[in-house]
N, C-alpha and C positions, 0 to 999 in steps of 0.2 A: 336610872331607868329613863328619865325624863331626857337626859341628854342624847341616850342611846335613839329614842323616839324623834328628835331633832333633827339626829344624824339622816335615820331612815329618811325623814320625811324630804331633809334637803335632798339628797342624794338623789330621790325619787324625784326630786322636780328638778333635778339638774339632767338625769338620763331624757327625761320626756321635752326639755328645753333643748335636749345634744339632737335628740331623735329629730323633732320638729325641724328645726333648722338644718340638718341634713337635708331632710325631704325636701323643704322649701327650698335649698340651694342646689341641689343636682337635677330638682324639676322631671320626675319622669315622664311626667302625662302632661307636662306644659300648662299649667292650669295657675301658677301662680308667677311675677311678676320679681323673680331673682338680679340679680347683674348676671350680663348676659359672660361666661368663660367658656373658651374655647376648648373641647374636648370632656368637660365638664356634663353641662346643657345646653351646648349650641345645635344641638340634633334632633331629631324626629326619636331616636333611640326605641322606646318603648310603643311608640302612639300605633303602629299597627295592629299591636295585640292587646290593646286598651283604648278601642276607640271610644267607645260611648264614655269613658271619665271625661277624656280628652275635649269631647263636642258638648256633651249633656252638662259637664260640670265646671267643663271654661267657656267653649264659644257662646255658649248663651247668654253670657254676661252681655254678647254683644249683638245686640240686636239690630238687624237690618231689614228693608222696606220689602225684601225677596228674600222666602226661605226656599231651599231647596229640601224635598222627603224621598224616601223610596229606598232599594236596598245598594248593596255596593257598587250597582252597576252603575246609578247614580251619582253616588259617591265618588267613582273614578270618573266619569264621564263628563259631570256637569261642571265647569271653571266657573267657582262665583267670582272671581274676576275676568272672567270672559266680555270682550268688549258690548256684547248685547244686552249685558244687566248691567253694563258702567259701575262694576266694581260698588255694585249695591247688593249683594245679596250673601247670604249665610248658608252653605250646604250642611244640612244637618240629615243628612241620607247616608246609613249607617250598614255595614255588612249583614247580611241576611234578618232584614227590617220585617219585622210580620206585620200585616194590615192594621192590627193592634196598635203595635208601637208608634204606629204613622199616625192615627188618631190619638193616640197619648199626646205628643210631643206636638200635636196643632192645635190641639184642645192650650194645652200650657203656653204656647207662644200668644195664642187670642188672649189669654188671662192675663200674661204678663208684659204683653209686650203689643198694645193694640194700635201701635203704629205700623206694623206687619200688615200688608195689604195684599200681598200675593204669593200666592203658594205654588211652587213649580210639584208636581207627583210624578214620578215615574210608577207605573204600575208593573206589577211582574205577576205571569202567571203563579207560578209556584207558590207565592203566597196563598194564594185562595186555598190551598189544600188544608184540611185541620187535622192532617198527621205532617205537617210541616213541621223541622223542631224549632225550638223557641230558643232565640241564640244564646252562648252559654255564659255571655257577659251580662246579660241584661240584670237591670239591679233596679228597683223602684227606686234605692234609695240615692240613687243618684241624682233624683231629683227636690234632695229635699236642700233648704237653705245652710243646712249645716254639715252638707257634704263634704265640703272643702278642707272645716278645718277636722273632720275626722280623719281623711286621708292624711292630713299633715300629721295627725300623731299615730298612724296606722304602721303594724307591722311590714305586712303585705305593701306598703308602699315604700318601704326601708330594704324591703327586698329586689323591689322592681328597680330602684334608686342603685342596689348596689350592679346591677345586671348592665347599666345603665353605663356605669362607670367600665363595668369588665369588657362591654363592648367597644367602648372607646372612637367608636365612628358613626357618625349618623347615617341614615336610611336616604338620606336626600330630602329633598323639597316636595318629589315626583312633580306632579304639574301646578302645585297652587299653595300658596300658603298653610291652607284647611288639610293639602293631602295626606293620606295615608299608608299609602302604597307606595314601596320602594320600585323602579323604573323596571321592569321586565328587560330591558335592552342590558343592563348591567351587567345579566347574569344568562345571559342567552348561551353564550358556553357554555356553562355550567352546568343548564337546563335539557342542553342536546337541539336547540332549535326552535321556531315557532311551533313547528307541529306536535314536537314534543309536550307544549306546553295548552296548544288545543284538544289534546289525547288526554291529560292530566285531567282537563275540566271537562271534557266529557266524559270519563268515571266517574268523576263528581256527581254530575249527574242524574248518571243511570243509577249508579249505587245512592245516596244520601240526599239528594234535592229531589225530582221529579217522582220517585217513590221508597220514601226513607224507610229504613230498618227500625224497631223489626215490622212495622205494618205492610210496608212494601205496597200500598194501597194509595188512592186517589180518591180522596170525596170532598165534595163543596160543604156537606153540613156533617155533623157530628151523629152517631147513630141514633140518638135521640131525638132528634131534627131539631134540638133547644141552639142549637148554634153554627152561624154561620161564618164563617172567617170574612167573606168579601162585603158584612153587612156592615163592618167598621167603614169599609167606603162610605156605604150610604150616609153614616151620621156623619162623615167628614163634608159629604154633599150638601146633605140637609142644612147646617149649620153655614155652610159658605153662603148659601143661596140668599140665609136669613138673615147673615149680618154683614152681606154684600162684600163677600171676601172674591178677587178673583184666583179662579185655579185653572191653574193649567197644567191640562193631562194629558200622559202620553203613555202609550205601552212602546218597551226599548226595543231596540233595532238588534238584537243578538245577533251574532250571524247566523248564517244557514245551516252551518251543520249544526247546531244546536237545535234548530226545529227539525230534524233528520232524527237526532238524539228522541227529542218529543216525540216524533211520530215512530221509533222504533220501542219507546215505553208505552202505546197504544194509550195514546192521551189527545190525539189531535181533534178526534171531538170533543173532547173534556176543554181548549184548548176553544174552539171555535165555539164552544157554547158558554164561556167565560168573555169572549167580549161580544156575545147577545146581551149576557147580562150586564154587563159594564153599561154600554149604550140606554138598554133598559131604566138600568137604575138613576142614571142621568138626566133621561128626560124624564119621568115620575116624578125627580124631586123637584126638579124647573118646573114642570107641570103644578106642582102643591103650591109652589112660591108665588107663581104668575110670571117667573123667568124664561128667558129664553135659556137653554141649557150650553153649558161648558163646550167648549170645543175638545173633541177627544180626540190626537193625532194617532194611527198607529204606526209607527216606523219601523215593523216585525215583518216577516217574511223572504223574498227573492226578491231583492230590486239590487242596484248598481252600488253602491255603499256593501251590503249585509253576503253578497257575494261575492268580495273581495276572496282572489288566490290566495291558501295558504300556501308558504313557502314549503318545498317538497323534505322531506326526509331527511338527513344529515345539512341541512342549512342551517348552520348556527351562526351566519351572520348577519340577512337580512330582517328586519323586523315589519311590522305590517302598517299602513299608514291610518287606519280607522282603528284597527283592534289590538288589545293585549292576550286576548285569550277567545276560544269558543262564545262566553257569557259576556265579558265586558267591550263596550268599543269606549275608545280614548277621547279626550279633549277635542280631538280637530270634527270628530263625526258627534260630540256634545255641542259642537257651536252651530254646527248643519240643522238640528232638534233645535235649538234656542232661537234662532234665526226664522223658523219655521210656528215656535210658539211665539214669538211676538210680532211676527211679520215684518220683517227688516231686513237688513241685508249687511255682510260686511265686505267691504272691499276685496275683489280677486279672491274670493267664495262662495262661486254658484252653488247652486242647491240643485244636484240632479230629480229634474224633472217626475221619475219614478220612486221618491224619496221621501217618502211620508201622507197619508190620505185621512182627512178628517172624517171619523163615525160617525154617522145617525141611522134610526130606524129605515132611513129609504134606501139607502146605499149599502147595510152592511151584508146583505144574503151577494149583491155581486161582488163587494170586495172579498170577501172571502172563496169562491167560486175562481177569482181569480187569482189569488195566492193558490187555491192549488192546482192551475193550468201552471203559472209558474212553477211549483214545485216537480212537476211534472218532465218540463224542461229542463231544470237544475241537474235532475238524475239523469238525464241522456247525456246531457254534458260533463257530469261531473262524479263519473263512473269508479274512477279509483277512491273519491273523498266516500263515495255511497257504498263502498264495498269496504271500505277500511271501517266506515262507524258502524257496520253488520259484525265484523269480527270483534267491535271492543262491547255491543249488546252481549253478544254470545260468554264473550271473558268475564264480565260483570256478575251475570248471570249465574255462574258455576258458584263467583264467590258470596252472592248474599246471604244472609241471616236472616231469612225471615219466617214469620210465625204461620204454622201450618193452620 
């Protein structure tokens, strides 16, 4: 009997020693330090659909003087190797980030890493909603110190590991070491076109982001009025003010038809009274401090960037030079924003003149007044794009589920 219990016990620490080193050697999520084989784990393989192990439970190991936060739009957009943060900075701006996870993840960088001095935020409206969903990776326990080697003896990571191998080709680089997204250009065939792939995201949209199922509803606080999703701002603010963190914030440049998308989900006041509040809540907490308050850029609306042509209907070869989609603009219109938040410049990249306006109380009733004289013009010019996002409102529409 005694022998028989041997047996088990070796055996059992020999499968869990087979497991481990699997994991550790095929590297799903990139988070541990293998010899690098080719078609093994030289790839991005799983990291698109496992982002937060990937950033929350490796890149933090590495800590740099610029964090980038906010949701994927960031995430694709912002190059922490971009020549304007000199290859200083750690993008930890994660696929649909709630205001929440944004102050989680700044709160733990100040604690653990208090040579972090700047904090870049993309703000996104949709988050303020608190019927937004709460994305479906999110794990607390990703952040605990013994993350790493639970993954290593984790099933679900022997899984990912084997998917890993089945797939046999990586995703690409996309634009930066950090990225996560495989190049939209690769599969533009595939996809039917750019505009096939701005159609996609704006059902996104209308259906599942700007008023998700089954609430299909828009509020800033929770029916109880006990909570407010854009209040996790404030304590990001408060806190910056008081341990003299600089942030620099910006609401994204989406393109146009995506605020068309907005305004056809009857949110564009919900929309213009979210960055009263933004502004608001910024000088308040500078005011408490005795600071001068944060620079807020907004790069959203109709300017020469965000109204770029999409390519027309059966194009499935041209790609677009600011944007991947309706919601996200690329690297080249992220250095435009970086260049604009630190006031610099890079060579043979002007920054068009109509391309981002700093918020305060005294200027935001006319900048807004004047996004929508612009938006006003957009529609006269841009007749087929504003008749085409009328018919996918309508399509949407038919198919939602929501709660009577």
């Amino acid at each position: 009997m005694q022998r028989y219990l041997i047996q088990v016990v070796f055996f059992s620490l020999l499968m869990a020693a087979s497991l481990a080193t699997f994991n550790w050697l095929v590297n799903p999520y990139k988070i541990w330090n293998p010899p690098t084989i080719t078609g093994i784990n030289s790839g991005l393989f799983q990291l698109p659909f496992k982002e937060r192990i990937y950033k929350i439970v490796g890149l933090l190991k590495n800590p740099k003087d610029i964090v980038i936060l906010g949701s994927s739009r960031s995430d694709q957009g912002l190059n922490p190797k971009s020549k304007v943060l000199d290859n200083n900075a750690l993008n930890m701006a994660l696929v649909a980030q709630p205001y929440e996870e944004t102050r989680i993840l700044y709160e733990w960088l100040l604690n653990h890493h208090p040579s972090t001095k700047t904090f870049i935020i993309g703000l996104d409206f949709f988050a303020s909603n608190v019927y937004y969903h709460r994305p479906t990776d999110y794990d607390a326990d990703n952040y605990s110190p013994w993350r790493s080697t639970k993954l290593l003896m984790s099933v679900s990571t022997l899984t990912d590991a084997v998917k890993t191998l089945a797939i046999r080709k990586p995703y690409g680089e996309a634009w930066t070491a950090e990225g996560l997204h495989y190049w939209f250009g690769s599969y533009l065939k595939k996809v039917g076109g750019m505009r096939k792939i701005f159609n996609k995201t704006e059902k996104d949209y209308f259906i599942d982001i700007y008023l998700p199922e089954p609430q299909c509803k828009f509020s800033f606080e929770t029916e109880d009025k006990k909570y407010k999703p854009i209040e996790e701002l404030r304590t990001i603010f408060a806190k910056a003010y008081r341990d003299h963190i600089n942030l620099k914030l910006f609401i994204s440049p989406s393109h146009a038809r995506l605020w068309e998308v907005l305004a056809a989900s009857d949110l564009w006041d919900k929309w213009e009274e979210w960055k009263h509040m933004l502004v608001k809540m910024n000088e308040e907490e500078a005011q408490k401090a005795g600071e001068s308050p944060f620079v807020l850029w907004d790069f959203s609306g109709y300017n020469s960037i965000t109204t770029e042509p999409v390519p027309a209907l059966g194009d499935d070869t041209n790609l677009m030079h600011w944007y991947t989609d309706a919601s996200h603009y690329n690297p080249a219109a992220g250095d435009l924003i970086l260049q604009r938040l630190f006031n610099t410049t890079i060579v043979d990249q002007k920054i068009p003149d109509d391309f981002g306006v700093m918020l305060n109380s005294e200027n935001i009733d006319a900048h807004l007044a004047r996004i929508r004289m612009e938006r006003i013009n957009y529609r006269k010019t841009h007749s087929d794009d504003i008749t085409e996002i009328a018919t996918l409102a309508k399509e949407t529409a038919k198919g939602k589920n929501c709660k009577k």
